[in-house]
C-alpha positions, 0 to 999 in steps of 0.5 A, a space after each residue: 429685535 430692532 431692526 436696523 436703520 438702512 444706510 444712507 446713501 444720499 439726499 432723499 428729498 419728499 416723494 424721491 425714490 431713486 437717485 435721479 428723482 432726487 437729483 431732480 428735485 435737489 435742482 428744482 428746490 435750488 432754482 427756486 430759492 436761488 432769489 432769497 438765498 443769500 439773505 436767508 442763509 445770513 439771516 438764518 444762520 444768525 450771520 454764522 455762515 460767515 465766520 464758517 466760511 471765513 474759518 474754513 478758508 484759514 485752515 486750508 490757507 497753506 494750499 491757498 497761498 500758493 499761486 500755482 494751486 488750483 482749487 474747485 468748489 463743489 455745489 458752490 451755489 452763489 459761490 460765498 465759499 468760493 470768493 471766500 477761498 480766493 479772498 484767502 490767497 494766490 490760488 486760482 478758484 473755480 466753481 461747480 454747480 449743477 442750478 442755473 439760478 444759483 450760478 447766475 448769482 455767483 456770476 453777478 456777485 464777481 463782477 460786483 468785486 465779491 472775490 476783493 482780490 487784486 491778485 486775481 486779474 480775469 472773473 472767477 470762472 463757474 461752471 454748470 456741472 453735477 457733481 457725480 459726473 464732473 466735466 473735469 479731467 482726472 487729477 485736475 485740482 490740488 484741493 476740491 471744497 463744498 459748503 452745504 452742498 455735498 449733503 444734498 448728493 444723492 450718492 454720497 460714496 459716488 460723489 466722495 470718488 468723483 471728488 477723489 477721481 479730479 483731486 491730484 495724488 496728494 490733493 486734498 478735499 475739505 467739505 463743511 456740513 451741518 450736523 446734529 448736535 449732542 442731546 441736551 438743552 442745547 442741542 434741543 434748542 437748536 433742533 426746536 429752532 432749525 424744526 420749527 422756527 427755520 422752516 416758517 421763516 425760511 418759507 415765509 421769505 422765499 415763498 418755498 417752504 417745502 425747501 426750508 422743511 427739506 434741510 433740517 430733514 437732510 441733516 436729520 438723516 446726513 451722517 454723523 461726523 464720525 460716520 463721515 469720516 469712515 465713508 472717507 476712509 473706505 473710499 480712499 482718503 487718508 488723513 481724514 480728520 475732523 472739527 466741530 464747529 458751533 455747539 456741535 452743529 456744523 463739522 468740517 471735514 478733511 482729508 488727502 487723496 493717496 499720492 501715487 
């Protein structure tokens, strides 16, 4: 008898054992490719990572029209999902990210006018932070975001309560990852381009390979939508809900934390 694939707990970058080595080589990986990012996840993605981002805004545009909400973006790197959050609406949005070089960008990016919304008066604020020991109080947030990030924790479930744990009763939490496509000649091309092509490029550029062959690999072992949305549920969420974006390759997840 075959057995049984071993859960996923979380990231497990190359020569990560336990979940601080991972966490450990996560930053490391971050820090270095900060610089090129934002060029290659444009050029990469073939500028799709816009119209995610964009999509994924206009879903939760109920909570972000309103001018008392409070919003946090999770492992929010250079901060595109973020700005794109406050493009959208009256809501006050933070960031949260625990590479120094990624948050550094994201700064500069807001004072260059990235966010483009008038009603925002002061920069947006971002803040140091790892995502399973948030520096936030309980029940901080009426709706907690991560864009590619929340793959890349090394505990998922932890990270799902922590979430949980700074979302007001009621709050919810959105999170957009890539994921893998259905088999056939789509999906196979797609695998041949993000496993053979993506890596070369990304490398080339950046001057960091290993990073550029740690995400399909990350995805490869990530859940599947279905999978995620069970850990949502068991963890406490309800309404948690689904959509797959792109020939199946990106999926954005939602759901509400309990009200009291």
């Amino acid at each position: 008898m075959a057995e049984a694939a071993a859960p996923v707990k979380g990231t497990r970058p190359e020569g990560a054992v336990y979940e601080a080595d991972a966490s450990s080589k996560v930053r490391e990986m971050f820090t270095q490719i900060a610089p090129r990012y934002d060029l290659l996840n444009h050029l990469l993605s073939l500028q799709l990572d816009r119209l995610w981002r964009a999509r994924t805004a206009r879903r939760l545009k109920p909570i972000l029209d309103r001018p008392d909400a409070i919003v946090l973006d999770l492992c929010c790197g250079t901060g595109d999902l973020a700005f794109a959050l406050a493009r959208a609406g009256r809501a006050r949005v933070v960031g949260a990210d625990f590479a120094h070089t990624m948050l550094v960008r994201a700064r500069d990016k807001g004072a260059q006018g990235h966010t483009a919304n008038q009603a925002i008066a002061t920069p947006m604020p971002f803040f140091e932070a790892d995502a399973l020991r948030l520096p936030f109080a309980s029940a901080s947030f009426d709706l907690v975001t991560s864009a590619f990030g929340f793959r890349n924790l090394a505990n998922y479930e932890a990270g799902l309560r922590e979430m949980q744990r700074v979302l007001e009763p009621g709050g919810t939490i959105a999170i957009l990852e890539f994921t893998e496509p259905p088999d056939g000649f789509l999906g196979d091309f797609y695998r041949w381009y993000f496993c053979k092509v993506l890596p070369r490029i990304g490398g080339l550029i950046s001057g960091e390979q290993a990073a550029y062959k740690y995400l399909p690999n990350s995805v490869a072992r990530f859940f599947r939508p279905p999978e995620l949305a069970e850990l949502m549920r068991a963890v406490g969420y309800q309404s948690v809900d689904y959509r797959v974006w792109t020939l199946g390759t990106v999926a954005l997840h939602t759901a509400i934390r309990p009200p009291n």
